[in-house]
PyMOL commands that place a pseudoatom at each C-alpha (Angstrom):
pseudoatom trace, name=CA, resn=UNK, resi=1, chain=A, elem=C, hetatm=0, pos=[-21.269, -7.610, 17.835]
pseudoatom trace, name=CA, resn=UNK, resi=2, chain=A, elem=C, hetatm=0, pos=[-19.466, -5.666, 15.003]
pseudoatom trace, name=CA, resn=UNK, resi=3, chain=A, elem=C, hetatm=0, pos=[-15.817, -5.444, 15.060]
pseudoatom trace, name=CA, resn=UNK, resi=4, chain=A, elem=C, hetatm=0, pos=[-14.413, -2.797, 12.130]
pseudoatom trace, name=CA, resn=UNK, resi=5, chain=A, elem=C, hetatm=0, pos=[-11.055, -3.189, 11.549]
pseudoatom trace, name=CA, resn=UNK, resi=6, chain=A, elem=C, hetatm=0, pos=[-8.723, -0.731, 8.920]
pseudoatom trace, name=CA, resn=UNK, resi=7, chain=A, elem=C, hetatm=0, pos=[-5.479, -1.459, 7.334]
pseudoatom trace, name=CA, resn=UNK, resi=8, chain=A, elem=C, hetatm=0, pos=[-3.088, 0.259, 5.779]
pseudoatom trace, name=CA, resn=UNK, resi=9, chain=A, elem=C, hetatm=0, pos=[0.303, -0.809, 4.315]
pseudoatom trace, name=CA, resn=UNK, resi=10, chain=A, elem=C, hetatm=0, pos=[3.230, -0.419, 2.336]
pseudoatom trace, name=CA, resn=UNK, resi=11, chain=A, elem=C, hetatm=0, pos=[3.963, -2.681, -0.033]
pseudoatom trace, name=CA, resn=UNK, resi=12, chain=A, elem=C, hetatm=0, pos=[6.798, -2.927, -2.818]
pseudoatom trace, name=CA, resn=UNK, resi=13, chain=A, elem=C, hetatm=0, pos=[6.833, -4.112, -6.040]
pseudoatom trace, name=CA, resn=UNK, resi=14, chain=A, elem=C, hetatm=0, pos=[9.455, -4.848, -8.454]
pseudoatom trace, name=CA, resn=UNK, resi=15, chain=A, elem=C, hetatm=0, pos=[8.146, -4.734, -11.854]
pseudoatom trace, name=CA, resn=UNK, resi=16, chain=A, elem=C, hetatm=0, pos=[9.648, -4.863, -15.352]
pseudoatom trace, name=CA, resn=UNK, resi=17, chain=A, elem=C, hetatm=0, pos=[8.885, -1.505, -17.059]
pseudoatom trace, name=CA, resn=UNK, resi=18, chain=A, elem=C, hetatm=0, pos=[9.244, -2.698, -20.776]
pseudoatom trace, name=CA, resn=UNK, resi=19, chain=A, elem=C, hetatm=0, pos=[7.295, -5.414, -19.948]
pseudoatom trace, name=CA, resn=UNK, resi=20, chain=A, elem=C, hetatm=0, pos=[4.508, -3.226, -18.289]
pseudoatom trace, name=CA, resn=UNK, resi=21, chain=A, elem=C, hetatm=0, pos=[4.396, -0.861, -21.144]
pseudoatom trace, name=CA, resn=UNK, resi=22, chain=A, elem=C, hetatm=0, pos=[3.280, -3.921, -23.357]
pseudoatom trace, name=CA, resn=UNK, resi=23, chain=A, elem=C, hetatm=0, pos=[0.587, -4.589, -21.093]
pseudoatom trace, name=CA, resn=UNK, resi=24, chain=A, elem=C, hetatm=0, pos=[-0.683, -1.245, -21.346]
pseudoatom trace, name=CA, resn=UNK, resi=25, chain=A, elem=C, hetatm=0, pos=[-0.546, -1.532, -25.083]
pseudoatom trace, name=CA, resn=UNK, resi=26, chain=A, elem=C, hetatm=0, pos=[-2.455, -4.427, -25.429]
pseudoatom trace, name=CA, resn=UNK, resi=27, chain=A, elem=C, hetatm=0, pos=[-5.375, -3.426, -23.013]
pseudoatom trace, name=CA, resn=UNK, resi=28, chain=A, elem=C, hetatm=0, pos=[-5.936, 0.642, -23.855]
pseudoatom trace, name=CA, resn=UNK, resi=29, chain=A, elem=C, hetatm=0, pos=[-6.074, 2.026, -26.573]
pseudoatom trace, name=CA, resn=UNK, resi=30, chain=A, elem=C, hetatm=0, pos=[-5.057, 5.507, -25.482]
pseudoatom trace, name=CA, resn=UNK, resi=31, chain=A, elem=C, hetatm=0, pos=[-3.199, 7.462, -27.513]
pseudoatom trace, name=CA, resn=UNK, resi=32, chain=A, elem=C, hetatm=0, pos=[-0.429, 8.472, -25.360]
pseudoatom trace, name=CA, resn=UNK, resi=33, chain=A, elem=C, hetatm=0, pos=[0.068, 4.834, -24.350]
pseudoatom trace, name=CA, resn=UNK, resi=34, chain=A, elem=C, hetatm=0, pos=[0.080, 4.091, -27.789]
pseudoatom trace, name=CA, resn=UNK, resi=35, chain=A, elem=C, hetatm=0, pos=[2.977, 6.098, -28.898]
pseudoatom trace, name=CA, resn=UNK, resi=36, chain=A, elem=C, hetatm=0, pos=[4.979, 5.904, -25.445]
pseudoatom trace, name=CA, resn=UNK, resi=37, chain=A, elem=C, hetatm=0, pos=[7.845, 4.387, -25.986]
pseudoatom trace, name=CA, resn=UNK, resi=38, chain=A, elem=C, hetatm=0, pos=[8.780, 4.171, -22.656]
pseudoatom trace, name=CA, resn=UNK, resi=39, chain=A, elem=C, hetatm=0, pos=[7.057, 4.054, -19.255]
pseudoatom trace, name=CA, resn=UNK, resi=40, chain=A, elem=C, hetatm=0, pos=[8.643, 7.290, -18.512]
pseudoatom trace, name=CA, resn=UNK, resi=41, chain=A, elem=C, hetatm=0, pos=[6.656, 8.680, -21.984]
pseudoatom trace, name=CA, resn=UNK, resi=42, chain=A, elem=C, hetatm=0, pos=[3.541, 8.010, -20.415]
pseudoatom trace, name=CA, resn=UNK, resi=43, chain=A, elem=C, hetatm=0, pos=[4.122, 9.441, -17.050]
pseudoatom trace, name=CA, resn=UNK, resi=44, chain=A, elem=C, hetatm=0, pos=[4.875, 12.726, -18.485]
pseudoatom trace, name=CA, resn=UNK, resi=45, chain=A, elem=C, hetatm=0, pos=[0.811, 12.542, -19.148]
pseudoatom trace, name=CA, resn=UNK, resi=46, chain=A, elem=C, hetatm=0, pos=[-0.296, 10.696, -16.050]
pseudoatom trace, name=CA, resn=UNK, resi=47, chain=A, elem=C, hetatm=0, pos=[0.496, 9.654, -12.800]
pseudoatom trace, name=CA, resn=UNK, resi=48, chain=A, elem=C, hetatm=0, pos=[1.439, 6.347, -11.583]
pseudoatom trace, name=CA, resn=UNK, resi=49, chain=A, elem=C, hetatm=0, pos=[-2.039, 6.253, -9.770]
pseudoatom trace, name=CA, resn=UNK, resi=50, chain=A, elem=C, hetatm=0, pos=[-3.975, 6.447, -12.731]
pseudoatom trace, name=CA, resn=UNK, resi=51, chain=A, elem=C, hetatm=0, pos=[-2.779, 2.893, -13.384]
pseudoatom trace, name=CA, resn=UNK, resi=52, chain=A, elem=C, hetatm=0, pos=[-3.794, 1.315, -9.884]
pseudoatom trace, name=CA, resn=UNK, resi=53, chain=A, elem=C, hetatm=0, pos=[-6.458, -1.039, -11.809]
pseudoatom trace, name=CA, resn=UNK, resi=54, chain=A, elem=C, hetatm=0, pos=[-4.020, -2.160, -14.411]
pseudoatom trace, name=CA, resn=UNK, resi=55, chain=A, elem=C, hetatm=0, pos=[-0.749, -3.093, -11.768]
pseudoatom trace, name=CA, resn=UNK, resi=56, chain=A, elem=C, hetatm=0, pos=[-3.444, -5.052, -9.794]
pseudoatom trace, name=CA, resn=UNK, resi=57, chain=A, elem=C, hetatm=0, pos=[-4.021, -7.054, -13.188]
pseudoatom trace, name=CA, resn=UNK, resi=58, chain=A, elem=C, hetatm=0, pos=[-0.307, -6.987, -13.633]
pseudoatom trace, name=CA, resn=UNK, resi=59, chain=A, elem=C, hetatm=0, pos=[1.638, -7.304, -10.048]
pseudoatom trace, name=CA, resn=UNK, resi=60, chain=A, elem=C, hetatm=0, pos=[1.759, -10.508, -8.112]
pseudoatom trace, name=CA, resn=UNK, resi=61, chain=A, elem=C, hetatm=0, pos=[2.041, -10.205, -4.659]
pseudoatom trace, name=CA, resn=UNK, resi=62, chain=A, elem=C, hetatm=0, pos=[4.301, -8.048, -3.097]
pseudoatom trace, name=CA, resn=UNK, resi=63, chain=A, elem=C, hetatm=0, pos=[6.924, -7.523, -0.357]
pseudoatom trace, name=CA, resn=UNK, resi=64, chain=A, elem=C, hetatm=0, pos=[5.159, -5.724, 2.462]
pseudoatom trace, name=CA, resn=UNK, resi=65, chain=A, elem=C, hetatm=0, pos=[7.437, -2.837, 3.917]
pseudoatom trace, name=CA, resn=UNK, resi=66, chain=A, elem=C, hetatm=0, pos=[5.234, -1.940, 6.629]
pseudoatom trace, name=CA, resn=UNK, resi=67, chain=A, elem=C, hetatm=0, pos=[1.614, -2.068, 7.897]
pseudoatom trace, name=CA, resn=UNK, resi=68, chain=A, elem=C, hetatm=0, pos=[-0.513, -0.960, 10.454]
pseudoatom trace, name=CA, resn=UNK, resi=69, chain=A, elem=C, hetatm=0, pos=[-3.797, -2.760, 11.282]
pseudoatom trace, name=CA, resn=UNK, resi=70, chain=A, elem=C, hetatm=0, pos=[-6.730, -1.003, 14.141]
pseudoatom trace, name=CA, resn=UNK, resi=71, chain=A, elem=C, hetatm=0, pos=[-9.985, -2.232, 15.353]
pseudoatom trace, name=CA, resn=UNK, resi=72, chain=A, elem=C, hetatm=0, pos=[-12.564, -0.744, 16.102]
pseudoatom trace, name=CA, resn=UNK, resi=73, chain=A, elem=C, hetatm=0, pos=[-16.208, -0.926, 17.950]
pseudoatom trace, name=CA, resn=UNK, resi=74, chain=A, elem=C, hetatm=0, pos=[-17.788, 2.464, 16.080]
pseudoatom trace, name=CA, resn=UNK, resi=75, chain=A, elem=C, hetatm=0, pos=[-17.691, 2.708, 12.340]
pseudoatom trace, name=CA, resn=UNK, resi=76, chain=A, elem=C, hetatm=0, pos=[-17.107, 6.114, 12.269]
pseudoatom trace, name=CA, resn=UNK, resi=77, chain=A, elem=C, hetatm=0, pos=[-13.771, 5.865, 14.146]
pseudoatom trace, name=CA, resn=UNK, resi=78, chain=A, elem=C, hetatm=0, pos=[-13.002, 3.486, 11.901]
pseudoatom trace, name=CA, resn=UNK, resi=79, chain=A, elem=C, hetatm=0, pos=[-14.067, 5.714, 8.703]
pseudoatom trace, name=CA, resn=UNK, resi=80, chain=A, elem=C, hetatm=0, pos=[-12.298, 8.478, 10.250]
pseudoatom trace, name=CA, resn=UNK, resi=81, chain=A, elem=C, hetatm=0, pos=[-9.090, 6.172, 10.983]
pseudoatom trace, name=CA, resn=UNK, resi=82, chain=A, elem=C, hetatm=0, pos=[-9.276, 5.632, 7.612]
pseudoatom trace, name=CA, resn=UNK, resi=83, chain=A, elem=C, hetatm=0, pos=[-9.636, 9.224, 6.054]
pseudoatom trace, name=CA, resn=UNK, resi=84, chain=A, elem=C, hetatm=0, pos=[-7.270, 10.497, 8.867]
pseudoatom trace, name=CA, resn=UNK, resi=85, chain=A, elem=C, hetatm=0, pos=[-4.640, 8.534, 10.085]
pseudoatom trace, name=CA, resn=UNK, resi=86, chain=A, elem=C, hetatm=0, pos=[-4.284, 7.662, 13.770]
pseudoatom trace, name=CA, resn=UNK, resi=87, chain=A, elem=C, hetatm=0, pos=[-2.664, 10.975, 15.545]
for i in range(1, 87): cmd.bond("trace and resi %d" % i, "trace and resi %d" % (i + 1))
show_as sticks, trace
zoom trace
């Protein structure tokens, strides 16, 4: 038997801007990142989400605000769970 499951949460983390900046520095070599100096430099270019691979590398775990877990039989309830939110 196959059992889908989805999950979705919130989770927080506290991270030190300067500190993230510096990371960003030292792995792309983007211009914009290059000659931000602040965090707040580089999101007048891009959006927090264009650095989802990069906080993974840089965030330890974090404090879970909320979450919602469902299981499924059918993997297309499950994809559309997913895509769609339970209403």
């Amino acid at each position: 038997m196959k059992i889908y499951r989805t999950e979705r949460m919130v989770t927080e983390f506290d991270i030190n801007e300067k500190k993230f900046l510096e990371f960003l520095k030292k792995n792309d070599s983007d211009e914009v990142i290059q000659n931000a100096q602040t965090l707040d430099d580089v999101l007048e270019e891009y959006v927090i989400d264009d650095f989802d691979y990069e906080l993974s590398l840089f965030t330890k775990d974090g404090n879970v605000i909320s979450c919602y877990s469902g299981l499924y039989y059918d993997c297309e309830d499950a994809l559309s769970d997913m895509d769609f939110g339970v209403h």
